[in-house]
N, C-alpha and C positions, 0 to 999 in steps of 0.2 A: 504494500500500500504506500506507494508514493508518492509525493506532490511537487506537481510542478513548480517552480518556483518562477513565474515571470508574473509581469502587470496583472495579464490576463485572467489568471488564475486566481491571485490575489483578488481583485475584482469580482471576479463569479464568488469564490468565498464568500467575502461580502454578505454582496448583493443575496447569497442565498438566508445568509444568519440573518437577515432584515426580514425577508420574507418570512422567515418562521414565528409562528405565534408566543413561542419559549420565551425568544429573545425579544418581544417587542417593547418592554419597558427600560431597555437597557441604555444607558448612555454612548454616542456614537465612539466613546472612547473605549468603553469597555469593550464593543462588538470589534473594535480594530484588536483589544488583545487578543480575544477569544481566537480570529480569524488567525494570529499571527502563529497557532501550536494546530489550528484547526487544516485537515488535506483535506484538498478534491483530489475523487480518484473516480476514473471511469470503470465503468463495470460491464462486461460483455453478456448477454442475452444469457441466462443457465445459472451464472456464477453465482456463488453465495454468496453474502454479507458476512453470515454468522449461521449457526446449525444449534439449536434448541439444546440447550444442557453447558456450552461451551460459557467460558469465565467473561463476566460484561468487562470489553476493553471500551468501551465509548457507546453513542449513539451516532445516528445520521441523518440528514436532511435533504431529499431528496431536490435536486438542481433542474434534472430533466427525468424523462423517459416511467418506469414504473417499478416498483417493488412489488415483489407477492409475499405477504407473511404469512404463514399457514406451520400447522402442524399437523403430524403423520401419527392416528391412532395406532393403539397396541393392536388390532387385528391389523392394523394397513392401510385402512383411506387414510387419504390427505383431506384436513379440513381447512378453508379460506379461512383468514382472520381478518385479512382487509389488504386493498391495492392502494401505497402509497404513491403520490405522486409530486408532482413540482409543487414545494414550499410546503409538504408536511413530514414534519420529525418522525421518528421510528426511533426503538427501544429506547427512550430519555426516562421513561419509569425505570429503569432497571439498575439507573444510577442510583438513583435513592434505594432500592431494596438491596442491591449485591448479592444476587440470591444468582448469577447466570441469567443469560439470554432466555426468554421458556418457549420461543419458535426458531422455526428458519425461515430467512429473508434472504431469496432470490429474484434476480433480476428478469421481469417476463420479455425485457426489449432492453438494446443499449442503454444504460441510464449514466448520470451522471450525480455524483454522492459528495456530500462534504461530510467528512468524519470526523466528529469534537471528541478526543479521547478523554476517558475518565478520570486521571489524577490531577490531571490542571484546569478543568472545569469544577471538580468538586473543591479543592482548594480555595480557586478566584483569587482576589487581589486582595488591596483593603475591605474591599465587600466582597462576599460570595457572586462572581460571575452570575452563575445559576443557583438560586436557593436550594436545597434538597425539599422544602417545602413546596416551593414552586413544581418540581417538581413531582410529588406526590400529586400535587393536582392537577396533572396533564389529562386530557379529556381521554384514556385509554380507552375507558371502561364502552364510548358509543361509537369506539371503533370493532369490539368484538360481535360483528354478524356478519355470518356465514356467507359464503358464496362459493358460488364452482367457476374454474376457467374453462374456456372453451378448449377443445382437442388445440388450434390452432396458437392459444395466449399461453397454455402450456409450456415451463423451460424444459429442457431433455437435460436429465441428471443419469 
């Protein structure tokens, strides 16, 4: 997971942490720090994010394209938990509990990700960056309904 380091980059960073609802209280100053530990990384159609059980190293904020978050029961289906897209966060509760990731997040189309990793978001500066309370109150809970991908929006894993 690496990040580009040019204007451009820097810039889509940005531009993404603004659009997110997390960060919308935040001072222009603080979102330059945040941006300044935070990578874009591009994601190819299939590719994971993270796999359900693994240690939460960060969240992400969708720039472009779509995530599928779902989990695979004990007998085998896959259930939808929701398709993020341009300027909505994914796993940001999971900083506040430390409990691991509880799905997988794969990309159903080329997407484009900004990754705030977990130790210097939950530190912050003189103020907490992102509150841990703030965080408890991220709208999770009216993202959990179900849905099926089409054969077609399906990744191949």
């Amino acid at each position: 997971m690496s990040r580009v380091s040019t204007p451009l980059s820097d810039a889509a960073c940005l531009a993404a942490l603004r659009s997110c609802r997390l960060f919308e209280s935040l001072r222009p100053d603080d979102l330059r720090r945040i941006a300044d530990f935070a990578r874009l990384r591009r994601v190819a159609r299939g590719e994971f994010l993270f796999r359900e059980g693994e240690p939460t190293l960060g969240f992400y904020i969708v720039r472009s394209g779509t995530i599928h978050v779902h989990r695979i029961g004990p007998d085998g289906p896959e259930k939808g938990i929701h398709l993020f897209r341009a300027g909505e966060s994914l796993a940001e509760a999971t900083l506040a509990e430390g409990l691991g990731y509880p799905s997988h997040a794969c990309a159903v189309e080329p997407s484009m990700v900004v990754f705030v990793p977990r130790g210097p978001t939950c530190r912050g500066y003189t103020e907490p960056a992102v509150p841990a309370r703030r965080l408890r109150e991220c709208p999770v809970g009216n993202r959990l309904r179900p849905y099926r991908l089409s054969r077609r929006q399906r990744p191949k894993t």
